[in-house]
C-alpha positions in Angstrom: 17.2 31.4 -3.6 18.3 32.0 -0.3 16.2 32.3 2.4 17.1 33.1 6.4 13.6 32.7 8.8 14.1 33.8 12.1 12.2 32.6 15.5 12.3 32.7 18.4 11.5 36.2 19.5 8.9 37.8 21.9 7.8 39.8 25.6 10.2 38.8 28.0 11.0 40.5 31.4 13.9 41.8 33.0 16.3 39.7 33.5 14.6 37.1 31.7 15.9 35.0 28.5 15.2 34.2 24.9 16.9 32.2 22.3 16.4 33.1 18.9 17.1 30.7 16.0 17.7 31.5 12.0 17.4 28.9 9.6 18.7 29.5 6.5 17.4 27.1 3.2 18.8 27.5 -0.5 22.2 27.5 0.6 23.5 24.0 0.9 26.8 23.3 1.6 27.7 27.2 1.3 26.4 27.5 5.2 29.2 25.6 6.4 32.0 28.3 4.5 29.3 31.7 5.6 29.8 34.0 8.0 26.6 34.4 10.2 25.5 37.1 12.1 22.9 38.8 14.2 21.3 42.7 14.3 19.3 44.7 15.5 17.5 47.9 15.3 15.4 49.9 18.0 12.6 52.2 16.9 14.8 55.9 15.8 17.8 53.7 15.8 20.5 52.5 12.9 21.0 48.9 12.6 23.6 47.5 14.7 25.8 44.6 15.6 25.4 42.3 17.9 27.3 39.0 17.2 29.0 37.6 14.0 30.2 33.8 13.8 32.6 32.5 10.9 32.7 29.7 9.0 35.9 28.4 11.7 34.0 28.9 14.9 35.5 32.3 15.7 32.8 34.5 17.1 32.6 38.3 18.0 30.2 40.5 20.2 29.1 44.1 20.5 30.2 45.6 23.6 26.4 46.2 25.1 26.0 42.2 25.1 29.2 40.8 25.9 28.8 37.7 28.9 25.2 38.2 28.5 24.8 37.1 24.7 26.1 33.5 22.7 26.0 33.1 19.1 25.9 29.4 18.1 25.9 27.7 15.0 24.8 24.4 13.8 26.1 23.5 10.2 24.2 20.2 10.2 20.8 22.0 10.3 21.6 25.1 8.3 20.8 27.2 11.5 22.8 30.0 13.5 21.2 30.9 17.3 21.4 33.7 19.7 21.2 32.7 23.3 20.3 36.3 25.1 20.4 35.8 28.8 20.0 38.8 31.4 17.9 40.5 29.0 17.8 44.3 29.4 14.7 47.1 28.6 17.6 48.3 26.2 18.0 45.1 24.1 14.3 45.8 23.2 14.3 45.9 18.9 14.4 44.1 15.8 16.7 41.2 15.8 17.7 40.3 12.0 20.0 37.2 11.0 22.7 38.2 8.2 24.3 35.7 5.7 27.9 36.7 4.1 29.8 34.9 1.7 32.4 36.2 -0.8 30.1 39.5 -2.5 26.5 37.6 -1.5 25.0 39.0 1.4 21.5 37.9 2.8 19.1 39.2 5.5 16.2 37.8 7.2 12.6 39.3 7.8 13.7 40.0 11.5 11.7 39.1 14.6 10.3 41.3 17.4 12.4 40.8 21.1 11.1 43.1 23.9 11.7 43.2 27.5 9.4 44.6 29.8 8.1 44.4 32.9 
């Protein structure tokens, strides 16, 4: 059974930064060949993109945290992280790590990021 257990989240100021970490267990070697990926979802708000990694390396980014935001993956450990620097009132939600591979998709429990002064 596949399980993804985020961290890493919390109350962080303006400008401030937060790295958030998903480890993923049950999967094995299948990490390695998975596309990894972060969400998230403000209060009123749909669930949205914010960074996808593939199993090569090749990463993409949501407009609204491009140069601010690095998606990172270590294969070794089974874990995917997002680096958030320059943190914004607006990046305040829900961060959720997603696992794809072939038709199985997974999704963490989330954890709570809000920036606030």
């Amino acid at each position: 059974q596949v399980q993804l257990v985020e961290s890493g989240g919390g109350l962080v100021q303006p400008g401030g930064s937060l790295r958030l970490s998903c480890a993923a267990s049950g999967i094995g070697i299948i990490f390695s060949m998975s596309a990894m990926g972060w969400y998230r979802q403000a209060p009123g708000n749909q669930r949205e993109l914010v960074a996808t990694i593939t199993s090569g390396g090749s990463t993409n980014y949501a407009d609204s945290v491009k140069g601010r935001f690095t998606i990172s993956r270590d294969n070794a450990k089974n874990t995917v992280y997002l680096q958030m620097n320059s943190l914004k009132p607006e990046d305040t939600a829900v961060y959720y790590c997603n696992h794809k591979f072939a038709s199985y998709e997974h999704w963490g429990q989330g954890t709570q990021v809000t920036v606030s002064s």
